[in-house]
BADOVEX-611587 format. One line per field, with one value per residue: residue number from 1; residue in one letter; x, y, z of N, C-alpha, C, O in turn. Coordinates in nm, 2 decimals. Layout:
N
k <- c(NUM,...)
r <- c(A,...)
n_east <- c(X,...)
n_north <- c(Y,...)
n_up <- c(Z,...)
ca_east <- c(X,...)
ca_north <- c(Y,...)
ca_up <- c(Z,...)
c_east <- c(X,...)
c_north <- c(Y,...)
c_up <- c(Z,...)
o_east <- c(X,...)
o_north <- c(Y,...)
o_up <- c(Z,...)
END
This chain:
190
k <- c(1,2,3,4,5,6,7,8,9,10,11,12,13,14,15,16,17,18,19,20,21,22,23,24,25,26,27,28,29,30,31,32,33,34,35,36,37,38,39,40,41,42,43,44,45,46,47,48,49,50,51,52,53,54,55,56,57,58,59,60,61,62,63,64,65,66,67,68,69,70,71,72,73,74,75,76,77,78,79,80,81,82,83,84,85,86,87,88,89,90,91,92,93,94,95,96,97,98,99,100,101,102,103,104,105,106,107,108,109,110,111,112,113,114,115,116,117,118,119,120,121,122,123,124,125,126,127,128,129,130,131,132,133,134,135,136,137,138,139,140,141,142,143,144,145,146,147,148,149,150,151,152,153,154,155,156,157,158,159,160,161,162,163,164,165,166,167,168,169,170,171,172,173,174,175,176,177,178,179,180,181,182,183,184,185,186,187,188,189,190)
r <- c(X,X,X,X,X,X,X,X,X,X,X,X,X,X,X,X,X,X,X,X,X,X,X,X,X,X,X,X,X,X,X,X,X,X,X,X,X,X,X,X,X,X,X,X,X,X,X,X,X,X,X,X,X,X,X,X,X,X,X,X,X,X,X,X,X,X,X,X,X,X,X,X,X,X,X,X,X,X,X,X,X,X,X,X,X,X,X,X,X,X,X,X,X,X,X,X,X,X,X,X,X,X,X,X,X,X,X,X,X,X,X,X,X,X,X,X,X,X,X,X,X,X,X,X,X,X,X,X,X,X,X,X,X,X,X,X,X,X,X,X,X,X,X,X,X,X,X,X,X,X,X,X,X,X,X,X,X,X,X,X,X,X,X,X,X,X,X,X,X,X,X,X,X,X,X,X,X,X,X,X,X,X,X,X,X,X,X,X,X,X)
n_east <- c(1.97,1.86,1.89,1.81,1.59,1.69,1.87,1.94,2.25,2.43,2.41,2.48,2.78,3.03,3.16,3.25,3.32,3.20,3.36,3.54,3.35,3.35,3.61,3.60,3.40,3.59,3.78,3.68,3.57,3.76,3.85,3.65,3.65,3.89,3.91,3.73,3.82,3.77,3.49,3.35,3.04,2.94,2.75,2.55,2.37,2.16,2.07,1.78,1.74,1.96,2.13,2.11,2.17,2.45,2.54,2.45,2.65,2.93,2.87,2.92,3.22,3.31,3.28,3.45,3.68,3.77,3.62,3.39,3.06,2.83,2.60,2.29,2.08,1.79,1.69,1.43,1.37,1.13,0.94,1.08,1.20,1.25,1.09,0.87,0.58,0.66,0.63,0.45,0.37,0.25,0.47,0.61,0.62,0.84,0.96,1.12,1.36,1.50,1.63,1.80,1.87,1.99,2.12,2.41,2.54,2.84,2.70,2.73,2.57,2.49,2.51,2.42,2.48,2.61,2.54,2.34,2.30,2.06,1.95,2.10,2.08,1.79,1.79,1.98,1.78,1.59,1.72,1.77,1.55,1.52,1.65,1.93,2.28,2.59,2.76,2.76,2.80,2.94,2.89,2.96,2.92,2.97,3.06,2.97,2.94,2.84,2.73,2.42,2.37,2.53,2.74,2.97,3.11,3.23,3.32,3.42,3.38,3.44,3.49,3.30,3.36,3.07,2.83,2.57,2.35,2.39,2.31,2.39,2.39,2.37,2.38,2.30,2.35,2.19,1.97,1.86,2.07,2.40,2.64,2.76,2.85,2.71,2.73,2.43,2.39,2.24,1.99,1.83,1.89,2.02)
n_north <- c(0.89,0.54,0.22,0.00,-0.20,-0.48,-0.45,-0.49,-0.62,-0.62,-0.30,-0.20,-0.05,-0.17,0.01,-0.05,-0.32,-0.61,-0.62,-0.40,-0.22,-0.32,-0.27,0.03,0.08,-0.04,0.14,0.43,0.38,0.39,0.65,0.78,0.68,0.76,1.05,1.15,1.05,0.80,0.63,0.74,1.01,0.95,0.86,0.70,0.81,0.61,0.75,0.65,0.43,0.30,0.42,0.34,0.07,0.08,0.21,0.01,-0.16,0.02,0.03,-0.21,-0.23,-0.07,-0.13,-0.38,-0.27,-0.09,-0.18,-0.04,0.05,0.20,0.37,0.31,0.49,0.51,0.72,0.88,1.09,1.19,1.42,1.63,1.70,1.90,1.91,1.79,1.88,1.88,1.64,1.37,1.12,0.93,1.01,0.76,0.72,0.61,0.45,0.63,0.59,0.64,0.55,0.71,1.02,1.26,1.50,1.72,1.53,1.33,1.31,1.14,1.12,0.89,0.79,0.63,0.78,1.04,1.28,1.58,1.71,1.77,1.58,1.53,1.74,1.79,1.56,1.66,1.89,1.67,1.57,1.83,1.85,1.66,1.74,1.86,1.82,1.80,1.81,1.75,1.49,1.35,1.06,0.92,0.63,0.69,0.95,1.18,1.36,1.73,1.90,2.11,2.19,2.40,2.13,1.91,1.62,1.44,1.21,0.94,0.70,0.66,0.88,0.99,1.04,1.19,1.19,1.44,1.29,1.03,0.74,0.64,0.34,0.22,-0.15,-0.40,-0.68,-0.68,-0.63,-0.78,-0.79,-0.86,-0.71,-0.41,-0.10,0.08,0.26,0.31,0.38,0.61,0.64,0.81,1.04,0.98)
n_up <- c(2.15,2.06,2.11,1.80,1.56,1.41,1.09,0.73,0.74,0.51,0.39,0.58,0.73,0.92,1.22,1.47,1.64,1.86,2.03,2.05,2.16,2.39,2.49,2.47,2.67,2.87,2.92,2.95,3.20,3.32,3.28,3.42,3.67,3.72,3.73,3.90,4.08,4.22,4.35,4.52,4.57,4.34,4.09,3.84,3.54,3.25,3.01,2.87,2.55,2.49,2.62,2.93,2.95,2.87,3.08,3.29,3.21,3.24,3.51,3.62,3.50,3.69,3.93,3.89,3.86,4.07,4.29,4.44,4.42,4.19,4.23,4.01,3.74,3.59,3.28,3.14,2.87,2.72,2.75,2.76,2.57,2.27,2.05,2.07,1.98,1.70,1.61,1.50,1.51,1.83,2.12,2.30,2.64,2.91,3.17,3.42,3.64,3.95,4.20,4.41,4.60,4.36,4.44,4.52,4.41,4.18,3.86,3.59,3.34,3.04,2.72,2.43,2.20,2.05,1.90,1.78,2.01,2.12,2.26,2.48,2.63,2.69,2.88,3.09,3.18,3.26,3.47,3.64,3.71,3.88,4.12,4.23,4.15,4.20,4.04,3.64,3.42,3.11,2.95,2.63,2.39,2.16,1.96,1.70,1.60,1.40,1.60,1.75,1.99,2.24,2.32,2.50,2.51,2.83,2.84,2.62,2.43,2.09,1.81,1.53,1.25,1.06,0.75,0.77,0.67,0.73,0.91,1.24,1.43,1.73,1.80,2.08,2.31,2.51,2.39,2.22,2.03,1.82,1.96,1.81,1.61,1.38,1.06,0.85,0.54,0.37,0.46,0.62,0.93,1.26)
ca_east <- c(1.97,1.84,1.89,1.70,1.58,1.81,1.90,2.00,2.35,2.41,2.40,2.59,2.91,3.08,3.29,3.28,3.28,3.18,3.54,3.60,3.23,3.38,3.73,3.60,3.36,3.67,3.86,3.56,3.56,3.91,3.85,3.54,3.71,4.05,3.85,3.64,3.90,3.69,3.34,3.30,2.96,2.94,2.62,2.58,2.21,2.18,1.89,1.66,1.75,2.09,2.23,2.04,2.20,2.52,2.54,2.49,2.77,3.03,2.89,2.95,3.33,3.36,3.27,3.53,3.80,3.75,3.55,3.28,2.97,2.79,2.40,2.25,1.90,1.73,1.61,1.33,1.39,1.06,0.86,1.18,1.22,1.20,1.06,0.78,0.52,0.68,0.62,0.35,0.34,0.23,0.57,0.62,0.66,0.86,0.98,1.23,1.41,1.66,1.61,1.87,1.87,2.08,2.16,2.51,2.66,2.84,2.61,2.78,2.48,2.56,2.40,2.51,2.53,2.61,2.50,2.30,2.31,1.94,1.92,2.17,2.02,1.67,1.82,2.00,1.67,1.52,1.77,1.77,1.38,1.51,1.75,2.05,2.38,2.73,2.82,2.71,2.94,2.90,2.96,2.86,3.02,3.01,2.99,2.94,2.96,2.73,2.65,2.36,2.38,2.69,2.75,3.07,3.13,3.30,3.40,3.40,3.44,3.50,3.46,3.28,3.32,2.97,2.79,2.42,2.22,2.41,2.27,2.48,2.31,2.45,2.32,2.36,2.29,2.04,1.80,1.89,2.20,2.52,2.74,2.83,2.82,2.76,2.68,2.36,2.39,2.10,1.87,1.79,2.01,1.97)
ca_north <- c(0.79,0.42,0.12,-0.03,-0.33,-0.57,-0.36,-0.57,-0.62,-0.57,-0.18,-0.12,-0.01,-0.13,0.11,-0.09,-0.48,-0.64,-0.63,-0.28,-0.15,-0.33,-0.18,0.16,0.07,-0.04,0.26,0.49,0.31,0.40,0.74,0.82,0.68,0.86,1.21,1.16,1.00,0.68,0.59,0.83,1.08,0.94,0.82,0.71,0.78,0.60,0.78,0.54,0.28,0.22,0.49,0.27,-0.07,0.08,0.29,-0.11,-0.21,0.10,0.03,-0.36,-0.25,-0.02,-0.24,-0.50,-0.21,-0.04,-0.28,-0.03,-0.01,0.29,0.38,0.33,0.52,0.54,0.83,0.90,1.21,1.20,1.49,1.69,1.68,2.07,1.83,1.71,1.96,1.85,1.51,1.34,1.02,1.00,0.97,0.63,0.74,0.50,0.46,0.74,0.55,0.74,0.55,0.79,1.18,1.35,1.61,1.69,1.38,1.40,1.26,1.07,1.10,0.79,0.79,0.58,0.82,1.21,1.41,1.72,1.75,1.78,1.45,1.58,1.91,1.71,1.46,1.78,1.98,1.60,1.59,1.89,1.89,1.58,1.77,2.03,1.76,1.89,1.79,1.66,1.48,1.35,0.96,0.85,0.52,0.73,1.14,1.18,1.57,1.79,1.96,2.23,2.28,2.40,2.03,1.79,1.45,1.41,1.04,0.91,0.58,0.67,1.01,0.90,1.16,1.11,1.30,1.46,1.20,0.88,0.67,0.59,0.28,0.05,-0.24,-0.43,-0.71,-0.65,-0.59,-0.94,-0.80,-0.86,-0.57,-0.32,0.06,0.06,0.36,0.30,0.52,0.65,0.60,0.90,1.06,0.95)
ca_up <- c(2.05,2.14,1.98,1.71,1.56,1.33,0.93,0.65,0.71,0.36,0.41,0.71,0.75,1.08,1.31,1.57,1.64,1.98,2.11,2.02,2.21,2.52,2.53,2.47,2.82,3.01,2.92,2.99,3.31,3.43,3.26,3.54,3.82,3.76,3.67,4.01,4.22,4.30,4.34,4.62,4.56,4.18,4.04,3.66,3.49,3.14,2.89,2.74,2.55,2.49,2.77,3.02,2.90,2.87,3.19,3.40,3.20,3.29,3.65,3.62,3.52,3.74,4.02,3.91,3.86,4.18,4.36,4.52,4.38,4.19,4.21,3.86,3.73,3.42,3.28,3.04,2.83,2.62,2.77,2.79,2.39,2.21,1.89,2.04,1.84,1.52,1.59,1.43,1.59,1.96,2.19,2.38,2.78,2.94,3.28,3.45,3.77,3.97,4.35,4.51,4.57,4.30,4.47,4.57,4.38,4.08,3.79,3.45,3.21,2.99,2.65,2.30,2.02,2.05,1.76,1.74,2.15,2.15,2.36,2.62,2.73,2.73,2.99,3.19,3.19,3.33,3.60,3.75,3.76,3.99,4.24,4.20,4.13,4.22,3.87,3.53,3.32,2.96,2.86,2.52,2.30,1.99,1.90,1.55,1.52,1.40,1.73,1.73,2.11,2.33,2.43,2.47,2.63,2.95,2.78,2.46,2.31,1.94,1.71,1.42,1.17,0.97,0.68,0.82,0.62,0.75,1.02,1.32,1.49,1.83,1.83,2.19,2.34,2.57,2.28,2.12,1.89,1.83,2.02,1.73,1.57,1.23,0.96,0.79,0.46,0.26,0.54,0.72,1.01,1.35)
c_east <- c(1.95,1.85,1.83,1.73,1.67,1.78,1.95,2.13,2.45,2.46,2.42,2.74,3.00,3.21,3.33,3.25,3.25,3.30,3.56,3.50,3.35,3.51,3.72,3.50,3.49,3.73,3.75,3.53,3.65,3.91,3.75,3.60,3.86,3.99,3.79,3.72,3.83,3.55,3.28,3.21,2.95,2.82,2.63,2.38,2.20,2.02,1.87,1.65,1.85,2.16,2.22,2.12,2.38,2.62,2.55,2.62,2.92,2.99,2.92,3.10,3.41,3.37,3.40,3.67,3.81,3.70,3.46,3.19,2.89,2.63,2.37,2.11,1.93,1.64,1.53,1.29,1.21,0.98,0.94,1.22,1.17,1.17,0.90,0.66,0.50,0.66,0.47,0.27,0.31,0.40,0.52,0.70,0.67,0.93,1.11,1.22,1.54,1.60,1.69,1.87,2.02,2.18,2.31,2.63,2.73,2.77,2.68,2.64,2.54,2.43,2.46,2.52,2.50,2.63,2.48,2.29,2.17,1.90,1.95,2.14,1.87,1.69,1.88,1.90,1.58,1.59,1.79,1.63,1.42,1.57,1.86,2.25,2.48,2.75,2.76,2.80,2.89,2.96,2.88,2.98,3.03,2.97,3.04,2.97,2.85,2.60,2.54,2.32,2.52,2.73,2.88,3.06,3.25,3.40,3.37,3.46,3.48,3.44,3.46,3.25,3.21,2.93,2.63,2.31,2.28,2.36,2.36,2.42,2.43,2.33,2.39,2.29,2.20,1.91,1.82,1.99,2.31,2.59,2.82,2.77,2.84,2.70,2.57,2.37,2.22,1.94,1.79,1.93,1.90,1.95)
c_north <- c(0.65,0.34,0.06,-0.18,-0.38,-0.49,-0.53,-0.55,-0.60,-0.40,-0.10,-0.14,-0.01,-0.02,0.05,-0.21,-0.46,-0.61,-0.50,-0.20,-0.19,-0.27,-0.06,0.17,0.05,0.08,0.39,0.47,0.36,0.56,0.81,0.79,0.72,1.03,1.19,1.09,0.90,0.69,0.71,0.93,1.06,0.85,0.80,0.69,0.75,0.68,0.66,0.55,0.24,0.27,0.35,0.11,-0.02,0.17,0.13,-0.12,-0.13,0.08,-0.11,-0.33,-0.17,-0.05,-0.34,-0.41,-0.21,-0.10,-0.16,0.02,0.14,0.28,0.41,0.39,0.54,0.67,0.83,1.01,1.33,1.35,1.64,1.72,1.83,2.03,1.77,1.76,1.90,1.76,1.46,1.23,1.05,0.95,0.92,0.74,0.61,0.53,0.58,0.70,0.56,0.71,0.61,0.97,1.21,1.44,1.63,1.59,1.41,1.29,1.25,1.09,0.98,0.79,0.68,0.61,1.00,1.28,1.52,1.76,1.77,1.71,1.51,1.68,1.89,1.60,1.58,1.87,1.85,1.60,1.69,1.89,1.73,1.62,1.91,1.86,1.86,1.92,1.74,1.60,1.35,1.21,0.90,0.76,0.58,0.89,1.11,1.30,1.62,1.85,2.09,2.29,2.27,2.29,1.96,1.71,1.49,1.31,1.04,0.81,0.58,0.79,0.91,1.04,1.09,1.26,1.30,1.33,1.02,0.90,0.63,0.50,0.16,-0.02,-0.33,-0.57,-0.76,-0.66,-0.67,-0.91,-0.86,-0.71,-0.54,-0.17,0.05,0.15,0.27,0.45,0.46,0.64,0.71,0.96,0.99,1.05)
c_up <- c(2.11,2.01,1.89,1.68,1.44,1.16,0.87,0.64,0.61,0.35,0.53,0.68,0.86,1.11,1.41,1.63,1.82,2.10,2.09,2.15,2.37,2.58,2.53,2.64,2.91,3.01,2.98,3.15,3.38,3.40,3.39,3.64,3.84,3.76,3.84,4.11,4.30,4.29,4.48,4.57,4.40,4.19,3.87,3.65,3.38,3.08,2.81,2.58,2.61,2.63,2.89,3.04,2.92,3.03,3.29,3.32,3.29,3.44,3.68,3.63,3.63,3.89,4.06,3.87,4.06,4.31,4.47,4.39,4.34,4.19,4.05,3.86,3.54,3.40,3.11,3.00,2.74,2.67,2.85,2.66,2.37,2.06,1.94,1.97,1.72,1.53,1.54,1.49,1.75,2.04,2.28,2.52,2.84,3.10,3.33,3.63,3.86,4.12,4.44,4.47,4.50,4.35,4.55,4.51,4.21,3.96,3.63,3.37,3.13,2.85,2.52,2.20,2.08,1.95,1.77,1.91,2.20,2.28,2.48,2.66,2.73,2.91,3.12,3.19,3.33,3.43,3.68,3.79,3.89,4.13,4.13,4.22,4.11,4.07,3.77,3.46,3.20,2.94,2.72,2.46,2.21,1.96,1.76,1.50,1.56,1.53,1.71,1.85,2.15,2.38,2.41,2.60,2.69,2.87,2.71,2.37,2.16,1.89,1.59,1.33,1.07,0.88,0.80,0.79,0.64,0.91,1.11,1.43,1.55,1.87,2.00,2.22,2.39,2.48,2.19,1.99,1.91,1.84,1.90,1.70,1.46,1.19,0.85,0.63,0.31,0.36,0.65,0.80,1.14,1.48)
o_east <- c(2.02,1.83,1.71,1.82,1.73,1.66,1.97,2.16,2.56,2.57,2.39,2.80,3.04,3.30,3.44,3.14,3.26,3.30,3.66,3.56,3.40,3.53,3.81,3.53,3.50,3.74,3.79,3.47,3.63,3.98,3.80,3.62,3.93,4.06,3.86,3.68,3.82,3.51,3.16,3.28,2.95,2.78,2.69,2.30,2.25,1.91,1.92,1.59,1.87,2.23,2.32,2.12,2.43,2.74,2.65,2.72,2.99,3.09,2.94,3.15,3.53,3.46,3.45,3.78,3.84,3.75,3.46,3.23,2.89,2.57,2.42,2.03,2.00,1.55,1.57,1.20,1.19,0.96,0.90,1.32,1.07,1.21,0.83,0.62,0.40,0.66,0.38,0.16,0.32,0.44,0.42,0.80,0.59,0.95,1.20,1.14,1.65,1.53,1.67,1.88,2.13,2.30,2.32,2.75,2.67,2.79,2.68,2.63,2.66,2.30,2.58,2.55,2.41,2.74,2.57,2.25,2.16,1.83,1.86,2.20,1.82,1.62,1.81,1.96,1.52,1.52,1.82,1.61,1.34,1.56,1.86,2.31,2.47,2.75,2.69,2.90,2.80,3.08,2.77,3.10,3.12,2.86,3.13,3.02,2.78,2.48,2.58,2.25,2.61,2.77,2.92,3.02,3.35,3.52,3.28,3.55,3.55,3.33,3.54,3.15,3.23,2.97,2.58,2.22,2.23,2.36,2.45,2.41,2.52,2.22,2.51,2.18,2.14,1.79,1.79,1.99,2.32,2.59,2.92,2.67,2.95,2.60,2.61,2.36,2.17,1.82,1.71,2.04,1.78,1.89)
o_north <- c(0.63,0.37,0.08,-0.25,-0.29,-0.47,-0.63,-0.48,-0.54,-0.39,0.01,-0.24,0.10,0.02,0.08,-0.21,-0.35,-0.59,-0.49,-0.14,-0.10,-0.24,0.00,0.26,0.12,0.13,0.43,0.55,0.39,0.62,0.91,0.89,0.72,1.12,1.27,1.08,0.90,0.76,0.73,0.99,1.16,0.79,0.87,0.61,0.84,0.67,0.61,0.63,0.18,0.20,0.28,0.05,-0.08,0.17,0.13,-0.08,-0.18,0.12,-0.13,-0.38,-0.19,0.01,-0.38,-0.48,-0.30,-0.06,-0.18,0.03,0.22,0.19,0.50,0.37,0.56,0.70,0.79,1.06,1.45,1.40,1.72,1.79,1.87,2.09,1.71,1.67,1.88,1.72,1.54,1.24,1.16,0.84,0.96,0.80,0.52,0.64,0.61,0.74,0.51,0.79,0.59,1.02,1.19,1.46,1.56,1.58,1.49,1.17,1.35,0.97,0.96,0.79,0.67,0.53,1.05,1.32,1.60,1.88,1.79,1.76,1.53,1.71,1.99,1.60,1.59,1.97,1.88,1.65,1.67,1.93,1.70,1.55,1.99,1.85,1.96,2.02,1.65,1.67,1.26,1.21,0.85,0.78,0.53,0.94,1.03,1.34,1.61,1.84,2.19,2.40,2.18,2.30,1.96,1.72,1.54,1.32,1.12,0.81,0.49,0.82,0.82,1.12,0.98,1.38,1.21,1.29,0.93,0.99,0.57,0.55,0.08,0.01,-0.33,-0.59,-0.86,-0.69,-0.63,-0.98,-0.91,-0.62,-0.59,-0.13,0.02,0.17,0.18,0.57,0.38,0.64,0.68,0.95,0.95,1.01)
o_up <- c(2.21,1.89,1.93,1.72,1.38,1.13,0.92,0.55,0.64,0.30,0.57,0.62,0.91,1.04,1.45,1.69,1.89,2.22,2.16,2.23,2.44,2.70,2.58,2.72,3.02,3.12,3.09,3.21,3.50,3.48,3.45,3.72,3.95,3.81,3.91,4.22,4.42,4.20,4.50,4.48,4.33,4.30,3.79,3.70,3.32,3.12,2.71,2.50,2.72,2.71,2.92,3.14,3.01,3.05,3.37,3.39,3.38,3.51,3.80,3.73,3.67,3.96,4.17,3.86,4.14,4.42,4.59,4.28,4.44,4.14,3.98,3.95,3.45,3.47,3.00,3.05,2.72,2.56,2.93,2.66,2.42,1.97,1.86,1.90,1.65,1.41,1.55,1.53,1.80,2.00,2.34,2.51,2.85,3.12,3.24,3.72,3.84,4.18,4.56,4.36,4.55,4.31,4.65,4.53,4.14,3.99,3.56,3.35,3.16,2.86,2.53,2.11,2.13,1.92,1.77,1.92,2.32,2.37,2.58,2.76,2.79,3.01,3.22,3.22,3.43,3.52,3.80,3.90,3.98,4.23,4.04,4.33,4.04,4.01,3.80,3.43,3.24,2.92,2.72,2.47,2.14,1.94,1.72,1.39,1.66,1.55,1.64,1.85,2.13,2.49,2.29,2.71,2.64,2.85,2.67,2.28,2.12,1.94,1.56,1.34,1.02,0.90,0.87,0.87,0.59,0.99,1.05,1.54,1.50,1.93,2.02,2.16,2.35,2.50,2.08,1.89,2.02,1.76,1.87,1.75,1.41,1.25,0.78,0.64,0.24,0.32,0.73,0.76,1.14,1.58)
END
């Protein structure tokens, strides 16, 4: 799930203000480095968009918790997708940047919306085609439900119980928003 461009406010439904996004990062923060016992053999990869955006932040706090320093990468799920067939449009390939060997370390995935789990066993198919990691482990700002693979988060800034056909969109502000999670309804799922 990546972020999108500005809705008519109008027709969202927040879950979650700017102040809320960032206390569910610090806590997320102290949750990885109590689960892993420090920054030692830890690595965080965000998926493209939001993962990516949100993945520097959890390594910005976890910097200024901890004070050592984790390796960040980006990964780029698109040609790891069991949708791309059905797709119609052509899929945007976009960069996948992981400057240190995987292998061995334990690997946070970091993503901003966990739904149907599709995403996350796209992103764990791209990382092992990068190495063989001791561990994988699961952070998203928001699960929603509606799982259709075996998947759960490691971490988890908020359970958003939703129906199928509502939207669950974070906006950030890397991508010129205002830092929120808001339910779009009548608009699709995401």
């Amino acid at each position: 799930m990546t972020t999108k461009p500005a809705q008519d406010k109008q027709h969202e439904k927040l879950i979650m203000d700017g102040h809320e996004v960032a206390r569910a990062l610090t806590r997320i923060a102290h949750e990885i480095l109590e689960r892993n016992k420090g920054v030692e053999g830890l690595a965080l990869v965000g998926i493209r968009t939001g993962g990516v955006h949100l993945a520097h932040r959890l390594a910005k706090r976890i910097q200024s918790i901890e004070g050592g320093t984790v390796p960040i990468g980006d990964l780029d799920i698109t040609l790891y997708r069991d949708d791309l067939a059905l797709r119609k449009d052509q899929p945007v390939l976009r960069k996948t940047s992981i400057p240190f060997n995987i292998s061995g370390l334990k690997v946070v995935l970091v993503d901003d919306v966990l739904f149907t789990g599709r995403t996350i066993r796209a992103a764990m198919d791209g990382l092992i085609d990068l190495g063989r990691p001791a561990e994988i482990q699961l952070a998203v700002l928001v699960d929603r439900g509606h799982r259709q693979l075996p998947i759960k988060a490691t971490y988890i800034g908020k359970n958003i119980p939703t129906s199928r056909d509502e939207n669950v969109q974070v906006f950030l502000e890397e991508e010129g928003e205002e830092d929120r999670v808001v339910i779009l309804n009548g608009v699709g799922s995401s």
